[in-house]
PDB file of N, CA, C and O in Angstrom:
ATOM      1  N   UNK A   1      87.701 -20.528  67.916  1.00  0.00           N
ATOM      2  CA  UNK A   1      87.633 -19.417  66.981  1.00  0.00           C
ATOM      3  C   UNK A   1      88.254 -18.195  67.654  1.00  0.00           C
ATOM      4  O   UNK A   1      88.005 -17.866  68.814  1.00  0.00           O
ATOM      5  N   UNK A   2      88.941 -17.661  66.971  1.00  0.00           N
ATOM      6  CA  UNK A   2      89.380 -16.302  67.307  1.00  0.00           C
ATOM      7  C   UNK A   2      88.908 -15.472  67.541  1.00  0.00           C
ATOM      8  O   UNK A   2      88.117 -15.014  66.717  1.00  0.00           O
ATOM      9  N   UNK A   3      89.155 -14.689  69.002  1.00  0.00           N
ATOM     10  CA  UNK A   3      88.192 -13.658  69.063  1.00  0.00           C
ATOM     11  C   UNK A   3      88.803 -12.012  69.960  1.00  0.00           C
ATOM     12  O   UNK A   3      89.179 -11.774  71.108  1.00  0.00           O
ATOM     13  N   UNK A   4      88.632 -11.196  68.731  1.00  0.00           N
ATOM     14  CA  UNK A   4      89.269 -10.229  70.029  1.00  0.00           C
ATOM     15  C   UNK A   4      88.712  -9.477  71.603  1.00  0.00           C
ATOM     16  O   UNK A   4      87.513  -9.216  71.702  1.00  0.00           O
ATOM     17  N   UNK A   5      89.273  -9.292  72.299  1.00  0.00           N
ATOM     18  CA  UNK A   5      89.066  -8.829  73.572  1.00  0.00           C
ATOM     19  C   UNK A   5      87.849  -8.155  73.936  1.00  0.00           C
ATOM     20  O   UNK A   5      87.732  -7.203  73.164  1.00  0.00           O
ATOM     21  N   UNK A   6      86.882  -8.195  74.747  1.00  0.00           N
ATOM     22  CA  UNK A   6      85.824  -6.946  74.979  1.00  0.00           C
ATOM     23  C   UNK A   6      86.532  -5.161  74.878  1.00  0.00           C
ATOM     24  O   UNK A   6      86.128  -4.088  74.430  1.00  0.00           O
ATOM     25  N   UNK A   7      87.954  -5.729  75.680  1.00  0.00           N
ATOM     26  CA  UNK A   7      87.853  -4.144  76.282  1.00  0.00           C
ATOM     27  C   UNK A   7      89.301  -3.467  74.955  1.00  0.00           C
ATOM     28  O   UNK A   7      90.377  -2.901  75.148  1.00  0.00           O
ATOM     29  N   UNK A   8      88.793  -3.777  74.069  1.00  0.00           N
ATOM     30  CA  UNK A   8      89.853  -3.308  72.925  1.00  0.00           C
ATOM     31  C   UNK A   8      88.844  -2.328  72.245  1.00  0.00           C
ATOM     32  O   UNK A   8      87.666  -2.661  72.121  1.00  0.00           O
ATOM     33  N   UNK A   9      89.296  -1.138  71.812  1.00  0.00           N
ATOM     34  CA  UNK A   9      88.562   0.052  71.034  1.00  0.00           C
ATOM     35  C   UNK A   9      89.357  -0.062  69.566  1.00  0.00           C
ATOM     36  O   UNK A   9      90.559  -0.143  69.313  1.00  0.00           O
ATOM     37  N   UNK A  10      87.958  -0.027  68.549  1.00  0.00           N
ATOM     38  CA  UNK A  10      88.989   0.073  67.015  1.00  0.00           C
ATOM     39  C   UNK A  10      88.474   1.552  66.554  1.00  0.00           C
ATOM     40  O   UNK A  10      87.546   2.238  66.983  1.00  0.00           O
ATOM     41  N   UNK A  11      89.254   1.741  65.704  1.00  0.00           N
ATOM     42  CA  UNK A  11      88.990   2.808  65.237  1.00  0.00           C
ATOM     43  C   UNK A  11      89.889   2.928  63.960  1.00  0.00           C
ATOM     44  O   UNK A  11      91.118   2.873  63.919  1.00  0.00           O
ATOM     45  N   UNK A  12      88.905   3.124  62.801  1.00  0.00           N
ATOM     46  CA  UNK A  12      89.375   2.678  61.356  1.00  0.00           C
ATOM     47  C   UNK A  12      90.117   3.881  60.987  1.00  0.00           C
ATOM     48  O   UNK A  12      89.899   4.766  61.815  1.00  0.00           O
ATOM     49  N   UNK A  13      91.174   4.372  59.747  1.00  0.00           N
ATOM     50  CA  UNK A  13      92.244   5.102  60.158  1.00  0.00           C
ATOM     51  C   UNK A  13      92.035   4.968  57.984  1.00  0.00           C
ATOM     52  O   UNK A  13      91.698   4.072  57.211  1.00  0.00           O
ATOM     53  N   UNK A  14      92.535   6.629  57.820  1.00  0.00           N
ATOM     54  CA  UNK A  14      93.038   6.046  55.896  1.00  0.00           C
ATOM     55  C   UNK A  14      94.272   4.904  55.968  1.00  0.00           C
ATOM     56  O   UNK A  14      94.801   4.403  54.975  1.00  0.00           O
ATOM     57  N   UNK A  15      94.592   4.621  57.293  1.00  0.00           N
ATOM     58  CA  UNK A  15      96.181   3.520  56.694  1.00  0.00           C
ATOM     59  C   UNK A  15      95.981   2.131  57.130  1.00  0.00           C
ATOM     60  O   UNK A  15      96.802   1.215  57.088  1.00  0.00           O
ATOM     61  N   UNK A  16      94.527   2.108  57.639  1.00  0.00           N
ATOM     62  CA  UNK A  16      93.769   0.715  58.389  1.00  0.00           C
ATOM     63  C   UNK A  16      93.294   0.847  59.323  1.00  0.00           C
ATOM     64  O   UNK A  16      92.214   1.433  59.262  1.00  0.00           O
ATOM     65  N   UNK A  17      93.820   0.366  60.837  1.00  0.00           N
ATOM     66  CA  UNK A  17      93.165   0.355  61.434  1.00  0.00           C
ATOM     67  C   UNK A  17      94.016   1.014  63.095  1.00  0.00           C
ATOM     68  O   UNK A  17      95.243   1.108  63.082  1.00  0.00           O
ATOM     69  N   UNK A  18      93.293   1.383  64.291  1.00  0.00           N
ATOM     70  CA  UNK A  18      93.950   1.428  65.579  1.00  0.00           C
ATOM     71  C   UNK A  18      93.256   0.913  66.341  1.00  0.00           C
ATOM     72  O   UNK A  18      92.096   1.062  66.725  1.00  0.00           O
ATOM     73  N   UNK A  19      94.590  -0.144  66.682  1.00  0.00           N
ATOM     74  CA  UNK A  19      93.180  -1.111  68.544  1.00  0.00           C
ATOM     75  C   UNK A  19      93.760  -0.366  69.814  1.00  0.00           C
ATOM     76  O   UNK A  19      94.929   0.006  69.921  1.00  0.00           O
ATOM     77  N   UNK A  20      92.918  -0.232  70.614  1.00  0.00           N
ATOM     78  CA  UNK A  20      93.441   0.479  71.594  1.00  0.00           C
ATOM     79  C   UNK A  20      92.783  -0.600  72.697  1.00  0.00           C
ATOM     80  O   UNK A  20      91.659  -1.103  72.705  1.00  0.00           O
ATOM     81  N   UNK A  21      94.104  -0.796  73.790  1.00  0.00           N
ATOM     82  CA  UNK A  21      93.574  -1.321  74.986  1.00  0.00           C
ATOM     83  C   UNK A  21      93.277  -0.822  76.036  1.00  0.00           C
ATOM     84  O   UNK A  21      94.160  -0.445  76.807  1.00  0.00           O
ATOM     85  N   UNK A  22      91.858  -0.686  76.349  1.00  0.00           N
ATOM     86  CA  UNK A  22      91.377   0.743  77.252  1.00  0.00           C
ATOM     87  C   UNK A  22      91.884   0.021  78.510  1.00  0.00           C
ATOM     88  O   UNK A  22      91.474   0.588  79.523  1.00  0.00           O
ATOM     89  N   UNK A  23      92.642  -1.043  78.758  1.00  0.00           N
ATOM     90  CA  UNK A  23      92.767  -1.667  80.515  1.00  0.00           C
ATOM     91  C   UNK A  23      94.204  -0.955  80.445  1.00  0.00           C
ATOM     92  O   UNK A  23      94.562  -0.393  81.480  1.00  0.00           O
ATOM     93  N   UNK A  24      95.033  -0.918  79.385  1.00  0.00           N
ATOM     94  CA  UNK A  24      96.757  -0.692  79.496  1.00  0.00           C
ATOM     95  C   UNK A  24      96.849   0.541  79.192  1.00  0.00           C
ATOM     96  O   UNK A  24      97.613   1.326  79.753  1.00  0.00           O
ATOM     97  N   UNK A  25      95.961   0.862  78.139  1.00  0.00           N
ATOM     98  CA  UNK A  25      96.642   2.341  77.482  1.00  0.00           C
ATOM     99  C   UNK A  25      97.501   1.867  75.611  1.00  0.00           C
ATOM    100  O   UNK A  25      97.932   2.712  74.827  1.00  0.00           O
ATOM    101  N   UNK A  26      97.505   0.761  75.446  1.00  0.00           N
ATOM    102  CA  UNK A  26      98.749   0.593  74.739  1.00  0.00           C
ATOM    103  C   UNK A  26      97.734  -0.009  73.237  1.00  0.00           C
ATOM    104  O   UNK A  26      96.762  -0.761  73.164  1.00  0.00           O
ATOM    105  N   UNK A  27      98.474   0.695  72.267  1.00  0.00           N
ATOM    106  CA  UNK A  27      97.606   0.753  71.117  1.00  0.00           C
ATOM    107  C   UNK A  27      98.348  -0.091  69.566  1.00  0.00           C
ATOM    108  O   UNK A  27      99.481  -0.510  69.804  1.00  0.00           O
ATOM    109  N   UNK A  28      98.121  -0.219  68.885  1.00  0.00           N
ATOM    110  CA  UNK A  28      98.286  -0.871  67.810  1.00  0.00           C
ATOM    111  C   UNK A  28      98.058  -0.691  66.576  1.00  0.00           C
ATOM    112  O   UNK A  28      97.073  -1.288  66.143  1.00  0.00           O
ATOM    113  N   UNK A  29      98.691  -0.010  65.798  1.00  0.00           N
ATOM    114  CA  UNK A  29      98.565   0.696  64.162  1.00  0.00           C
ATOM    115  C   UNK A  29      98.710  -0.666  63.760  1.00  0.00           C
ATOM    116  O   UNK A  29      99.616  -1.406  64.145  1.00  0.00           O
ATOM    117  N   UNK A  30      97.395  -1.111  62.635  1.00  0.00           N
ATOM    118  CA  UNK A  30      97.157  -1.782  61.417  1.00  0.00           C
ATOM    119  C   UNK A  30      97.253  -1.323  60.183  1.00  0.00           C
ATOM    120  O   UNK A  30      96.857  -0.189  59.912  1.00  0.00           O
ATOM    121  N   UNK A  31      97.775  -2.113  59.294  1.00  0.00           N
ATOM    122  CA  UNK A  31      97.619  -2.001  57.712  1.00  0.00           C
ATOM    123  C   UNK A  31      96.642  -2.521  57.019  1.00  0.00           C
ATOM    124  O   UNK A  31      95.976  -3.353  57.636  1.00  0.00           O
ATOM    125  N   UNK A  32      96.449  -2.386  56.339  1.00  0.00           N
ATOM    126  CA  UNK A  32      94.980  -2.622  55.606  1.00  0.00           C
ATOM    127  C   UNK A  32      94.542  -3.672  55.693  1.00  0.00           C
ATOM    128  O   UNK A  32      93.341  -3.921  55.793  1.00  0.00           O
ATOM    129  N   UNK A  33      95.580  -4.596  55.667  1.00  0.00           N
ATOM    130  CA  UNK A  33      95.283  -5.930  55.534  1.00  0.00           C
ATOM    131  C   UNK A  33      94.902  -6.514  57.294  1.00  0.00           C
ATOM    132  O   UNK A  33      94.016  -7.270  57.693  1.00  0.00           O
ATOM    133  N   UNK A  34      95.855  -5.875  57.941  1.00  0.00           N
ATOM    134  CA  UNK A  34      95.124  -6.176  59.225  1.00  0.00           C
ATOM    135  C   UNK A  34      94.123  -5.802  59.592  1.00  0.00           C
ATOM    136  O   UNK A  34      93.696  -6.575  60.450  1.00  0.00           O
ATOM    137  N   UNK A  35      93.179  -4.634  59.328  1.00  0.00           N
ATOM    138  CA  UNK A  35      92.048  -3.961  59.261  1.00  0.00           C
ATOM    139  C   UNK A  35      91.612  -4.559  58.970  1.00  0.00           C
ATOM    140  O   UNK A  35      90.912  -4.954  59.903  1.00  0.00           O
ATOM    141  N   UNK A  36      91.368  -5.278  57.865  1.00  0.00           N
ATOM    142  CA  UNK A  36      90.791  -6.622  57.150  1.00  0.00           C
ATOM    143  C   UNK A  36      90.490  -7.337  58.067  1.00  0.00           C
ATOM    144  O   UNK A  36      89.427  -7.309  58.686  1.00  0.00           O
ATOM    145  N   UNK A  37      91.637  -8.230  58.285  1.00  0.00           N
ATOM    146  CA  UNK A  37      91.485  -9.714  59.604  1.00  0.00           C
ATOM    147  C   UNK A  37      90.517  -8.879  60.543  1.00  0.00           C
ATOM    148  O   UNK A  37      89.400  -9.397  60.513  1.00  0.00           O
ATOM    149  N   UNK A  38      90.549  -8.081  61.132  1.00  0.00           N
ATOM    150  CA  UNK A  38      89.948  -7.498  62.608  1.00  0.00           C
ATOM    151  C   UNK A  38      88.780  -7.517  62.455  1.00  0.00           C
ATOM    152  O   UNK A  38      87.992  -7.991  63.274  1.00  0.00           O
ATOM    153  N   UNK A  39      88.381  -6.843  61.045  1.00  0.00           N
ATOM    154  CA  UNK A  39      87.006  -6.502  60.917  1.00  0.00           C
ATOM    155  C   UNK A  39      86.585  -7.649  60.728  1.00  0.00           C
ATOM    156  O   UNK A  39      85.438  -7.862  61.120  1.00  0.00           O
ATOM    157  N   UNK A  40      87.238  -8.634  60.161  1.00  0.00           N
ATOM    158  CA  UNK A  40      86.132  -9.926  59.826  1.00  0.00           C
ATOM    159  C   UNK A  40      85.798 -10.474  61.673  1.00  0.00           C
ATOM    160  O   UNK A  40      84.722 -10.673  62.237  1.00  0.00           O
ATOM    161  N   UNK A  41      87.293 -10.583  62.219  1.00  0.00           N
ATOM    162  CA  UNK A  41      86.857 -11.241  63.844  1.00  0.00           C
ATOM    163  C   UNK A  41      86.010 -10.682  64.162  1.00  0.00           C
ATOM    164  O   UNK A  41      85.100 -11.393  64.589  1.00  0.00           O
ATOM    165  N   UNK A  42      85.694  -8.872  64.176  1.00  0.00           N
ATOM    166  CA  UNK A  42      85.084  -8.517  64.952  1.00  0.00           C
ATOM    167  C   UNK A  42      83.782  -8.682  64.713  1.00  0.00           C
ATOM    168  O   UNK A  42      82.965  -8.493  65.615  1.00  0.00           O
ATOM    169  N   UNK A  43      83.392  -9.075  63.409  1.00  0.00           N
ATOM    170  CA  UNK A  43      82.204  -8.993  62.829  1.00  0.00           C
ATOM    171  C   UNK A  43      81.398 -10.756  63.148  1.00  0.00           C
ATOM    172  O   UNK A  43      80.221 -11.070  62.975  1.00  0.00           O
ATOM    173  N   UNK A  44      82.862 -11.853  63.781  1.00  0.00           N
ATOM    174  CA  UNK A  44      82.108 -13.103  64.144  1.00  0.00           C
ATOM    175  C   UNK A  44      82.781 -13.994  63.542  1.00  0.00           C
ATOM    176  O   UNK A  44      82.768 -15.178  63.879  1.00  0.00           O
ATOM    177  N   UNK A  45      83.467 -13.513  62.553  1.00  0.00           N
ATOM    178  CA  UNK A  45      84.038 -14.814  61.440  1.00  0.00           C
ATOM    179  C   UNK A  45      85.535 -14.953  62.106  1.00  0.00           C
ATOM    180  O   UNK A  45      86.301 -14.464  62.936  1.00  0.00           O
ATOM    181  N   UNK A  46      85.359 -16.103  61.008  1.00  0.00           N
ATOM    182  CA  UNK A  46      87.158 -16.978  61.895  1.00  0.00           C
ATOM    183  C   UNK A  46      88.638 -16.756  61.133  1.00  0.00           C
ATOM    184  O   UNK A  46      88.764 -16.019  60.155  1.00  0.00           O
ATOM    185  N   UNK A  47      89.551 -17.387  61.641  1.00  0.00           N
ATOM    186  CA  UNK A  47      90.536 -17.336  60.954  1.00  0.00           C
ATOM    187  C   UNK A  47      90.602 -17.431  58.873  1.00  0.00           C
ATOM    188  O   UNK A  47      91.355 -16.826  58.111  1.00  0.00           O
ATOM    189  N   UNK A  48      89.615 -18.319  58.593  1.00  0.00           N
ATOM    190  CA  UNK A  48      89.416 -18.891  57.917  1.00  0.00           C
ATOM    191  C   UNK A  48      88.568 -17.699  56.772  1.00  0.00           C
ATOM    192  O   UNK A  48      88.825 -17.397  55.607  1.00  0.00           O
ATOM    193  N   UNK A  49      87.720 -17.335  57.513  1.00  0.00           N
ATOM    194  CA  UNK A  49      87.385 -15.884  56.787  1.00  0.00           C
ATOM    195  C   UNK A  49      87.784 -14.746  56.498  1.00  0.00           C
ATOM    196  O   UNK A  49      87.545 -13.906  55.630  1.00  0.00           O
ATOM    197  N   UNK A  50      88.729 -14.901  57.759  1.00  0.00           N
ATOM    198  CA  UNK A  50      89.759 -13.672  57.439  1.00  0.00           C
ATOM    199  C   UNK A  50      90.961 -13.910  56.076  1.00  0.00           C
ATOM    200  O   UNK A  50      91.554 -13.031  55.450  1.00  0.00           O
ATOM    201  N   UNK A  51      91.031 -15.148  55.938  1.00  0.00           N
ATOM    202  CA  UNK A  51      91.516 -15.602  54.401  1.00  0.00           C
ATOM    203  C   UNK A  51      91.229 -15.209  53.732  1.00  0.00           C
ATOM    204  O   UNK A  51      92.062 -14.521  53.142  1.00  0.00           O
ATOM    205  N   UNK A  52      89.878 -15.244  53.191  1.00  0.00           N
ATOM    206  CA  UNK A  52      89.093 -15.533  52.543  1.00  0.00           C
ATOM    207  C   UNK A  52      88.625 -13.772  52.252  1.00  0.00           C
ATOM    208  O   UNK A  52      88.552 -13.342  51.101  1.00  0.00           O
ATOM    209  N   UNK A  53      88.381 -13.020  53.294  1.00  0.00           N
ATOM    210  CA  UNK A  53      88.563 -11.699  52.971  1.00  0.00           C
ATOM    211  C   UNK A  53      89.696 -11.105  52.583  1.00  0.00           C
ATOM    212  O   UNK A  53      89.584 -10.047  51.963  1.00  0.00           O
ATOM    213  N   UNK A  54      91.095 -11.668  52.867  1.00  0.00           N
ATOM    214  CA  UNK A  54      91.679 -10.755  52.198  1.00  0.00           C
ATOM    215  C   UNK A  54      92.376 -11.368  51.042  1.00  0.00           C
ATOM    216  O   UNK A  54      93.303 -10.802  50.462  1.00  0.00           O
ATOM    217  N   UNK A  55      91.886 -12.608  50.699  1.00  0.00           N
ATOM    218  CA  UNK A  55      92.590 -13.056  49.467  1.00  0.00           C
ATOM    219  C   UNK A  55      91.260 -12.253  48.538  1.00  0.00           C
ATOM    220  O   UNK A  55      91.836 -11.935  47.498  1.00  0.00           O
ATOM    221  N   UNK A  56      90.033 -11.860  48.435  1.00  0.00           N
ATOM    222  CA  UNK A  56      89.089 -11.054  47.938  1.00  0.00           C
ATOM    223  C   UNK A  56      89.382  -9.605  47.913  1.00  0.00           C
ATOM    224  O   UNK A  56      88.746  -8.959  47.080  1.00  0.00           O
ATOM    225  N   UNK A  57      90.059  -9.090  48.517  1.00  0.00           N
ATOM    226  CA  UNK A  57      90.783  -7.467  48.867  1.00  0.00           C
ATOM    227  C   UNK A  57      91.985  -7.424  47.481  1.00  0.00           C
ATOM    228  O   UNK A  57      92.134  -6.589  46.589  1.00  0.00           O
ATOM    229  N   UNK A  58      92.617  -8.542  47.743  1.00  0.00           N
ATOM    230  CA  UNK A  58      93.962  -8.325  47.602  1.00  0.00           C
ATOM    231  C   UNK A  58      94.516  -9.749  46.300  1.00  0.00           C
ATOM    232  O   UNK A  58      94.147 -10.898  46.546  1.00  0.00           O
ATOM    233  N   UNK A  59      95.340  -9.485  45.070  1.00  0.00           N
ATOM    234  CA  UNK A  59      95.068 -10.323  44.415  1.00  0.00           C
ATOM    235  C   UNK A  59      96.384 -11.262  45.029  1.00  0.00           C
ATOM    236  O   UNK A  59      97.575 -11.156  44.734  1.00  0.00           O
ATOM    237  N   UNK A  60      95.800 -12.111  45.884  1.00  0.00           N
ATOM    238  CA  UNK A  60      97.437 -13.313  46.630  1.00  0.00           C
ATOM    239  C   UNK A  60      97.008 -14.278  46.490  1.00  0.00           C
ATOM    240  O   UNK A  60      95.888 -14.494  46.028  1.00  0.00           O
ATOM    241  N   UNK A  61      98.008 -15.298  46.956  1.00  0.00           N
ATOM    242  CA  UNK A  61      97.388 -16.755  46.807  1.00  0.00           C
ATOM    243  C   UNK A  61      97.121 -17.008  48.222  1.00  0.00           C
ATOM    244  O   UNK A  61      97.211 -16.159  49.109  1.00  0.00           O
ATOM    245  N   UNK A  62      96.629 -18.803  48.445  1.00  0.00           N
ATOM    246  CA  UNK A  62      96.096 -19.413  49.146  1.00  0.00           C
ATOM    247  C   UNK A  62      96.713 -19.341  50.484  1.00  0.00           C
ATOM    248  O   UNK A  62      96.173 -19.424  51.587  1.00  0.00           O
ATOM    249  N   UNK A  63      97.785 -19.193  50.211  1.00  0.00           N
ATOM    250  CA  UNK A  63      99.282 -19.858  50.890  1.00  0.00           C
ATOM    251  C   UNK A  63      99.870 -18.378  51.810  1.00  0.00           C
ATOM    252  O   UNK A  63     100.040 -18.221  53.019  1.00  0.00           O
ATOM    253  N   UNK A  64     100.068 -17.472  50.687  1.00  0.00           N
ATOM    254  CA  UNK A  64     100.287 -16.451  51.105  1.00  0.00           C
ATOM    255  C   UNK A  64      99.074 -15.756  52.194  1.00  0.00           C
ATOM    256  O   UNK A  64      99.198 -15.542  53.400  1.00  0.00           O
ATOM    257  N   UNK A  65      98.194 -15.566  51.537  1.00  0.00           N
ATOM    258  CA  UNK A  65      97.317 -15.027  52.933  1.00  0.00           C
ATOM    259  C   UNK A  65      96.505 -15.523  54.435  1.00  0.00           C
ATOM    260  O   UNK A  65      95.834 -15.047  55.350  1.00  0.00           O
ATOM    261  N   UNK A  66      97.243 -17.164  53.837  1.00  0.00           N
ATOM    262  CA  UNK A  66      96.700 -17.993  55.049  1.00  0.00           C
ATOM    263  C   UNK A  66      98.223 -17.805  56.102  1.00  0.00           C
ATOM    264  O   UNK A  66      98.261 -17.959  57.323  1.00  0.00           O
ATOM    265  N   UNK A  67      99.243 -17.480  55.300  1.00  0.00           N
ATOM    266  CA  UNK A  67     100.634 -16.839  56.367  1.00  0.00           C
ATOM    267  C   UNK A  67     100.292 -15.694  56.815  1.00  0.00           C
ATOM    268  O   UNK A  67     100.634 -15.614  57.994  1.00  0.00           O
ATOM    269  N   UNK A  68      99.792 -14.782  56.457  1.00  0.00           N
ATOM    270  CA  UNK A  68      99.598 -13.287  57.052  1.00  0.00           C
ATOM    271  C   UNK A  68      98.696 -13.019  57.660  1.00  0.00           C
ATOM    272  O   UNK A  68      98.614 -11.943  58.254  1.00  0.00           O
ATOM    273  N   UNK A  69      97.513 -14.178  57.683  1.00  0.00           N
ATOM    274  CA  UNK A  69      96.410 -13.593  58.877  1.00  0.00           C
ATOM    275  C   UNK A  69      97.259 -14.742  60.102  1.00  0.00           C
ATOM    276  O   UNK A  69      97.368 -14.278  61.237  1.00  0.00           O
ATOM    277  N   UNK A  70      97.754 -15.989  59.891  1.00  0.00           N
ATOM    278  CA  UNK A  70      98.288 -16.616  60.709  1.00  0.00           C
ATOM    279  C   UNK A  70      99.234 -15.697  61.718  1.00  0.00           C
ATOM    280  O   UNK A  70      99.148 -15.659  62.945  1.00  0.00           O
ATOM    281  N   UNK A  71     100.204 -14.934  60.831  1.00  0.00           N
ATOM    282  CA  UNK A  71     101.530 -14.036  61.437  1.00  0.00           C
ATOM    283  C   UNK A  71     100.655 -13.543  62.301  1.00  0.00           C
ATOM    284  O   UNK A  71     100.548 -14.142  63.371  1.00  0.00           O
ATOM    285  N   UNK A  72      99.977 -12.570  62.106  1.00  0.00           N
ATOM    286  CA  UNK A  72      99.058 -11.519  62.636  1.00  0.00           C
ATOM    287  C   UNK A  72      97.979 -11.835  63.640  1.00  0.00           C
ATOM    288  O   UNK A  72      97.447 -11.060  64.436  1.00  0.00           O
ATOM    289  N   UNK A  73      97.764 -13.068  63.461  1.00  0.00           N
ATOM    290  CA  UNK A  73      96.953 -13.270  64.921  1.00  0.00           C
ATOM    291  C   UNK A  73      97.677 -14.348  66.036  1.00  0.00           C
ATOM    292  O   UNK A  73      97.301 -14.650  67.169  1.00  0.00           O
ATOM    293  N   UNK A  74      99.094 -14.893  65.108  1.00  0.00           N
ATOM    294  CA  UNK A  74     100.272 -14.797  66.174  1.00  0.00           C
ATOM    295  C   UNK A  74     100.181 -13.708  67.293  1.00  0.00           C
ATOM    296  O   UNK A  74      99.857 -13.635  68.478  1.00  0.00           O
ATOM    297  N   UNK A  75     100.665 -12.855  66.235  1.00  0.00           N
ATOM    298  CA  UNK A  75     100.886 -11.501  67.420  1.00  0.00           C
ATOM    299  C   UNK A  75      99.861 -10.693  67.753  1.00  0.00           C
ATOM    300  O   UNK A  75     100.301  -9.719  68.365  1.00  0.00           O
ATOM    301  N   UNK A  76      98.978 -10.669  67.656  1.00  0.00           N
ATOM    302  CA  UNK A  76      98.037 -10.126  68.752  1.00  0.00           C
ATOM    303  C   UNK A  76      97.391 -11.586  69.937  1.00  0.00           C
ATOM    304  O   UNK A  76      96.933 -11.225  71.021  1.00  0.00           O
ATOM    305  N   UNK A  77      97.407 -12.577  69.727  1.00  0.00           N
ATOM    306  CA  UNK A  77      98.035 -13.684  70.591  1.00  0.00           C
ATOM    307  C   UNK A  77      99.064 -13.050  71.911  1.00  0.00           C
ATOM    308  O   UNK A  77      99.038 -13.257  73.124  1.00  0.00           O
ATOM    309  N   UNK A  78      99.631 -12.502  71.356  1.00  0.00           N
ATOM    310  CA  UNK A  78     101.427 -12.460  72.156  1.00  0.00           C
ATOM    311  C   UNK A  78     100.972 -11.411  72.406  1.00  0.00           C
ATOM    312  O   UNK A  78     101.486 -11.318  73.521  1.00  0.00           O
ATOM    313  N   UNK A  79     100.336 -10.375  72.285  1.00  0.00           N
ATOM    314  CA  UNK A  79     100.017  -8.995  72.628  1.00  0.00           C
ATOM    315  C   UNK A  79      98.621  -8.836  73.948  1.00  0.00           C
ATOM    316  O   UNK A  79      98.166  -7.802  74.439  1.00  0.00           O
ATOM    317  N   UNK A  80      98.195 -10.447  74.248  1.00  0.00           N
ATOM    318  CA  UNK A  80      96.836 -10.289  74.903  1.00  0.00           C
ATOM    319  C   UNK A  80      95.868  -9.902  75.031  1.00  0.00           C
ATOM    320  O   UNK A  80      95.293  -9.629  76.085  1.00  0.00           O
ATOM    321  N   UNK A  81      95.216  -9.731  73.104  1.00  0.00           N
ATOM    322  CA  UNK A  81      94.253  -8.689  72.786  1.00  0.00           C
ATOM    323  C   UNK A  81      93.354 -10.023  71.747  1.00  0.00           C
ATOM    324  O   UNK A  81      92.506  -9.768  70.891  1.00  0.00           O
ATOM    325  N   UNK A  82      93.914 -11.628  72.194  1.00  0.00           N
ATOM    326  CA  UNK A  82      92.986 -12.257  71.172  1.00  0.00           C
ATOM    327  C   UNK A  82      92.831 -13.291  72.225  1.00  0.00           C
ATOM    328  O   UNK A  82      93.556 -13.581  73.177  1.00  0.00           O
ATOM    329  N   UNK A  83      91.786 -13.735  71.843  1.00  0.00           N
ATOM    330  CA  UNK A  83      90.896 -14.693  73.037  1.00  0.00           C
ATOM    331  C   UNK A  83      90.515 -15.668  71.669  1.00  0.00           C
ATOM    332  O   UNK A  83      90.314 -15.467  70.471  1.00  0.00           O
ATOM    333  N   UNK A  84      90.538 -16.684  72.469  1.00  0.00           N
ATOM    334  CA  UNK A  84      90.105 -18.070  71.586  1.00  0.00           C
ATOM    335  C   UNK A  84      88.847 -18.872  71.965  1.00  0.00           C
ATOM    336  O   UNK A  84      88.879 -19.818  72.751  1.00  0.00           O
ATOM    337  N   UNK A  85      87.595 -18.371  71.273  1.00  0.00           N
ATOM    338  CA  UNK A  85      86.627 -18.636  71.828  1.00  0.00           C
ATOM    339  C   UNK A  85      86.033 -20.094  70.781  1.00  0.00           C
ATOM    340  O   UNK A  85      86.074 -20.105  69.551  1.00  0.00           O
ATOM    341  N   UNK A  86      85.609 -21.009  71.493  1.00  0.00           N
ATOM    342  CA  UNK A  86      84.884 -22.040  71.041  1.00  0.00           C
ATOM    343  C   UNK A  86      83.339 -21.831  70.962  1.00  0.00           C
ATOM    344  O   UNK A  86      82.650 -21.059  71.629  1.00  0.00           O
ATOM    345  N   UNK A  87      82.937 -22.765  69.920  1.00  0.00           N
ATOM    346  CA  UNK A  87      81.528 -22.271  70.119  1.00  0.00           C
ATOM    347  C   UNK A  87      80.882 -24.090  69.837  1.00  0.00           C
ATOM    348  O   UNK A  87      79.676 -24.332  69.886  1.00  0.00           O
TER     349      UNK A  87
END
């Protein structure tokens, strides 16, 4: 399960969201929809919920929002701010 970093700071924004990595300095403007995904990880839930929240936000299909939380936790993957925790 996906999980973001201990040492990442969010801070919710009118345009979504900002992660900040208190080890680098180096920060990350979200869109709503990524605000979305984050808040669900951060709150415990999985990839799968993060679907599921923003196909409920947002009127998309199945397909489409299972590509955009995928894209998106691609790259915070590639950014070293997502940890893959099993449970």
């Amino acid at each position: 399960m996906p999980a973001l970093r201990d040492w990442l700071a969010i801070t919710e924004t009118d345009y979504g969201s900002v992660l900040l990595d208190m080890n680098s300095g180096s920060y990350w403007n979200l869109n709503h929809t990524g605000a979305i995904v984050v808040d669900t990880l951060r709150r415990g839930g999985s990839a799968a919920d993060a679907v599921t929240a923003v196909r409920r936000h947002y009127d998309i299909g199945p397909d489409e929002a299972e590509r955009d939380v995928a894209d998106l936790l691609d790259q915070l993957r590639q950014a070293g701010i997502l940890d893959e925790k099993t449970k």
